[in-house]
C-alpha positions as CSV (number, residue, x, y, z in Angstrom):
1,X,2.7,2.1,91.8
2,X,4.1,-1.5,92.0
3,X,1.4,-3.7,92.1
4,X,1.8,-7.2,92.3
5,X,-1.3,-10.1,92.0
6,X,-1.4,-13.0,93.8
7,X,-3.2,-15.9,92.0
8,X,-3.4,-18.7,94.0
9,X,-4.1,-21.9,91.1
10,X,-5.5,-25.2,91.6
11,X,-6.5,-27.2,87.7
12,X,-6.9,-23.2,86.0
13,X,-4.3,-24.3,83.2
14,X,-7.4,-23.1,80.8
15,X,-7.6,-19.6,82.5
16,X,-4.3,-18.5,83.1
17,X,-3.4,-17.6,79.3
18,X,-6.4,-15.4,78.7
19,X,-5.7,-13.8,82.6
20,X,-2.6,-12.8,81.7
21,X,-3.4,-11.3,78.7
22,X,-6.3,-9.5,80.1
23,X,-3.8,-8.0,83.2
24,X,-0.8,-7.3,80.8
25,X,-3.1,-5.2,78.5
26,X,-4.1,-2.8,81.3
27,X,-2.7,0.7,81.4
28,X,-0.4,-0.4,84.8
29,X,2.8,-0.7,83.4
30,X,4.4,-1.8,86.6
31,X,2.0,-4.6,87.1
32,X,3.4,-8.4,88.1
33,X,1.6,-11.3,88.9
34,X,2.2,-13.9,91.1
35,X,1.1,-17.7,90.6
36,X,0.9,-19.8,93.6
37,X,0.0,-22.8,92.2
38,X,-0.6,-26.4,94.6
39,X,0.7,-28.9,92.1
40,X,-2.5,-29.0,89.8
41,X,-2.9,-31.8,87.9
42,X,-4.0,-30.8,84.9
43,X,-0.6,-28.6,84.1
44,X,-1.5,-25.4,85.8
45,X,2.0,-25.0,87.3
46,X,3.9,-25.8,83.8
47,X,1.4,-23.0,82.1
48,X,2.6,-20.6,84.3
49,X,6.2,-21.5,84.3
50,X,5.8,-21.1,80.4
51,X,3.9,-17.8,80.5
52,X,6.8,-16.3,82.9
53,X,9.5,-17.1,79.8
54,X,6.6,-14.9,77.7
55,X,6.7,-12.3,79.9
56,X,10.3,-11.7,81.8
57,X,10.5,-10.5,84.7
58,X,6.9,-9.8,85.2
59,X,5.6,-13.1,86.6
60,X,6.8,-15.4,89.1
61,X,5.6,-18.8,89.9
62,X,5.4,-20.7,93.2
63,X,5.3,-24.1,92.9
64,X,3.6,-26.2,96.0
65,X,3.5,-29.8,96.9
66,X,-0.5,-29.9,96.9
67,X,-3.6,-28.2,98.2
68,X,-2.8,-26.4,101.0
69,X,-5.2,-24.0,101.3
70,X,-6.3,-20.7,100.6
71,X,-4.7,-19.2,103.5
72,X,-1.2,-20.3,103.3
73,X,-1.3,-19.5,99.5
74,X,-1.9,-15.6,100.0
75,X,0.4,-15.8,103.1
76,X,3.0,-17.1,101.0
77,X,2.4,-14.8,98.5
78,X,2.4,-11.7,100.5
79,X,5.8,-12.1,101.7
80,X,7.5,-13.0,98.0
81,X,5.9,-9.8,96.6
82,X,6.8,-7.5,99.9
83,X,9.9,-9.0,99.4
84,X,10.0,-8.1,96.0
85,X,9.0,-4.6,96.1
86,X,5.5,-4.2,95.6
87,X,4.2,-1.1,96.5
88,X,0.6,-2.7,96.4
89,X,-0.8,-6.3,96.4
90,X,-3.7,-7.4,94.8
91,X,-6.0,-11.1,95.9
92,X,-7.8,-12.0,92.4
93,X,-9.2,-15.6,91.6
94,X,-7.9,-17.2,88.0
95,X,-11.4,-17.6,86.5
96,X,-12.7,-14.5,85.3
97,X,-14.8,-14.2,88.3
98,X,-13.1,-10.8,89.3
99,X,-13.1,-9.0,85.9
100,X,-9.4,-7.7,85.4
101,X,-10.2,-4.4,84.3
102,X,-12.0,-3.1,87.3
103,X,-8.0,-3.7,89.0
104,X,-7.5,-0.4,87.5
105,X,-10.3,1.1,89.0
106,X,-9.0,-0.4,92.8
107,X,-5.9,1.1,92.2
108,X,-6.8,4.7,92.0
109,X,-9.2,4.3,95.2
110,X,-6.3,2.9,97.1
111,X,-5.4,7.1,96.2
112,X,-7.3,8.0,99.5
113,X,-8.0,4.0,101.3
114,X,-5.6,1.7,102.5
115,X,-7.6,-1.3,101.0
116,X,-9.9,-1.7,97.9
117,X,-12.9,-4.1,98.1
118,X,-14.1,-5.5,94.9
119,X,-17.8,-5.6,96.0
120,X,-20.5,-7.4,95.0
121,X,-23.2,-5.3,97.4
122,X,-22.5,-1.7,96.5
123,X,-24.4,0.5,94.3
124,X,-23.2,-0.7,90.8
125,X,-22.0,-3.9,91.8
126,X,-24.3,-7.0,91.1
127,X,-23.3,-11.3,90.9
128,X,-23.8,-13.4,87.9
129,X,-27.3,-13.0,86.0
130,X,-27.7,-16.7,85.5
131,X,-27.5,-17.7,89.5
132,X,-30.3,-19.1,90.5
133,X,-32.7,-17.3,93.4
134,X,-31.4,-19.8,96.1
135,X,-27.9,-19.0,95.1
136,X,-28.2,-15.0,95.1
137,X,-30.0,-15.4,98.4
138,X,-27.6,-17.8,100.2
139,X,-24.4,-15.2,98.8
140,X,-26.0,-11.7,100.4
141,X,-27.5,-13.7,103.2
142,X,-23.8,-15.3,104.2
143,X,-22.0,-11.7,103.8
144,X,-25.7,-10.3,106.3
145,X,-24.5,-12.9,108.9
146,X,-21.1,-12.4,108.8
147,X,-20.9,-8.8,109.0
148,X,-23.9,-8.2,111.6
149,X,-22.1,-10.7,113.9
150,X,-18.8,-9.1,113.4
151,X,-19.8,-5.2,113.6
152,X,-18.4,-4.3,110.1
153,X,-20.2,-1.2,108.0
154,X,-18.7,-3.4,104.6
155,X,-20.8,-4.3,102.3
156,X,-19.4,-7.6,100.8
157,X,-16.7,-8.9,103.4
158,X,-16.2,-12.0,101.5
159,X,-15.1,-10.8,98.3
160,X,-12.0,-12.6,97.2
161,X,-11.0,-9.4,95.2
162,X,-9.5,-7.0,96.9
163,X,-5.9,-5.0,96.6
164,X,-4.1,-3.8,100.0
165,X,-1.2,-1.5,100.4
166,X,2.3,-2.5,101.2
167,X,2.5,-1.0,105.0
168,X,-1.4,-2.6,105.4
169,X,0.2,-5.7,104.7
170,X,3.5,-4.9,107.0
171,X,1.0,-3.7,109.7
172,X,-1.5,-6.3,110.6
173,X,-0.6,-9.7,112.5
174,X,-0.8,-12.1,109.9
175,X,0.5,-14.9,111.4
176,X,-2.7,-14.5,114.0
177,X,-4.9,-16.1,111.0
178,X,-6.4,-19.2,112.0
179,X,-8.5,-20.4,109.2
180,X,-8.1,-22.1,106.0
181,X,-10.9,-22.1,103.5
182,X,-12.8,-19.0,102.3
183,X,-13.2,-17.7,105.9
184,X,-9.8,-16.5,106.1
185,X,-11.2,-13.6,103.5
186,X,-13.5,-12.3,106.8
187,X,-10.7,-12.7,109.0
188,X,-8.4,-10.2,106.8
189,X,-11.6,-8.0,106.5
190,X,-11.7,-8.2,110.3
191,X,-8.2,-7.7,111.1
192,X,-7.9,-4.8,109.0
193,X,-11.5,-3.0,109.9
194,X,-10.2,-3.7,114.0
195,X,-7.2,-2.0,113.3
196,X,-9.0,1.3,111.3
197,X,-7.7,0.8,108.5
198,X,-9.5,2.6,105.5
199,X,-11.4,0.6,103.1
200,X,-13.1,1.9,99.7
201,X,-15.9,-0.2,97.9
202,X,-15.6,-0.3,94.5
203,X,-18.6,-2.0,92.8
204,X,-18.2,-5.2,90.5
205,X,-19.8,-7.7,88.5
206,X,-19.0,-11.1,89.6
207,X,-19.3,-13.5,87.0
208,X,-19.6,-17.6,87.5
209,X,-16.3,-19.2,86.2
210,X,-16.0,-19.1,82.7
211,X,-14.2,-22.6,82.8
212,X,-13.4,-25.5,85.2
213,X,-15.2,-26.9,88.2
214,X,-15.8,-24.2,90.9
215,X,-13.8,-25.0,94.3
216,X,-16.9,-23.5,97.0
217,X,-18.2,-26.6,98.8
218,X,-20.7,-27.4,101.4
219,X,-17.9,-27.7,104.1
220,X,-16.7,-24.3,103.0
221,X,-19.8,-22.5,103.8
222,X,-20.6,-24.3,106.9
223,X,-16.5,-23.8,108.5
224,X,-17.6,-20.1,107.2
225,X,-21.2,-20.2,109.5
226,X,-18.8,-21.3,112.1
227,X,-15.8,-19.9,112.2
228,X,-17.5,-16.1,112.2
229,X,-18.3,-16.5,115.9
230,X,-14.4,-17.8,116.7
231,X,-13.6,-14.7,114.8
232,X,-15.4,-12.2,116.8
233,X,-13.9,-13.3,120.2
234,X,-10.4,-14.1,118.5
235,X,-9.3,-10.9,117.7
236,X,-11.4,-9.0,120.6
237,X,-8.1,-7.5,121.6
238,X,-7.8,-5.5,117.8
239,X,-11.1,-4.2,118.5
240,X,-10.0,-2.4,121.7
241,X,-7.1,-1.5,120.7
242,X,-8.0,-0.1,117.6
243,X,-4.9,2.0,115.7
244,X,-2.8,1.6,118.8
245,X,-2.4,-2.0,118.2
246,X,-1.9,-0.9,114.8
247,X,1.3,0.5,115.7
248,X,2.5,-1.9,117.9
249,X,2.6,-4.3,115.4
250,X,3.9,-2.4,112.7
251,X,6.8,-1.6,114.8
């Protein structure tokens, strides 16, 4: 299976050599990566452009004029690697907060699922051991809100690590996404539960970023508060519609 990650990069010029090497040494030998990177300052984008000469034909870099958000990023990105071939196309952050080797893992559930979940709140799966109490709390409490106010049986809707088959990606109505920090993970989650496809859980560790500043922000988590709500009623027609919508806009 081709699967191809989508890194989106904003100052991870530290992470993206040891990322690399991590991915490349995993036992998917049709693995490619994909760095959409938002003009960091600190030489993220020339990093990557020097670890595609390293590795030919295995990683392609897309350069953007500055931070614009999370949600163009992956849409972006999805349409270079469908474009490109991939069977298979993996979400991962760039600072070791989704440990590489559990892609492996992800790819064999997506074996009898449509999309794999990194999760945080499965059996097996935990967050970082030196979070503090308030921290832990305000993480399980935020995926409790979103998913009791959205109806979803998953246990960690706001992972950002997750890997989605081609014809998922080919089937839901991407352009329908409205939001543009972290949020936009639930509405994917949503889209894709509405339209039924199949998810498995696979349990992981999420560590706190090894290096660099971490990008979450009170604004982020309040838009998130908010924007479950818009969510709910936005895509109220998916939820009727269920698999027959599914079809309609996979053609």
């Amino acid at each position: 299976m081709q699967i191809t990650v989508i890194i989106p990069t904003y100052n991870e010029a530290e992470n993206l050599p040891n990322l690399f090497s991590a991915l490349f040494s995993l036992p998917l030998p049709d693995l490619k990566l994909l760095v959409v990177d938002d003009n960091s300052p600190d030489g993220t984008g020339q990093v990557a452009d020097d670890l595609a000469s390293r590795y030919p034909g295995r990683v392609s870099v897309m350069h953007r004029s500055g931070k614009l958000g999370l949600r163009t990023a992956y849409l972006e990105g999805f349409k270079q690697a469908i474009a490109g071939g991939a069977q298979a196309v993996a979400q991962m952050d760039a600072d070791f907060s989704h440990e590489p080797a559990k892609l492996v893992e992800m790819a064999a559930a997506l074996e009898t699922a449509d999309v794999a979940l990194g999760s945080r709140y499965v059996p097996g799966g935990s967050v970082d051991k030196e979070w503090p109490m308030w921290r832990k709390g305000l993480s399980a409490f935020g995926n409790f809100y979103a998913r009791t106010i959205l109806g979803l049986p998953l246990r960690d809707i706001t992972t950002g690590y997750r890997l989605w088959r081609r014809d998922v990606i080919l089937g839901m109505p991407l352009e329908r996404i409205q939001s543009n920090g972290y949020i936009f993970l639930v509405e994917m989650a949503y889209m894709a539960h509405s339209l039924e496809y199949k998810f498995a859980q696979v349990p992981i560790y999420f560590a706190d970023r090894r290096w660099g500043k971490s990008k979450m922000s009170l604004k982020i988590q309040i838009e998130a508060a908010l924007r479950v709500w818009q969510v709910r009623w936005h895509f109220r027609d998916l939820r009727k519609l269920g698999k027959q919508a599914r079809k309609a806009f996979s053609g």
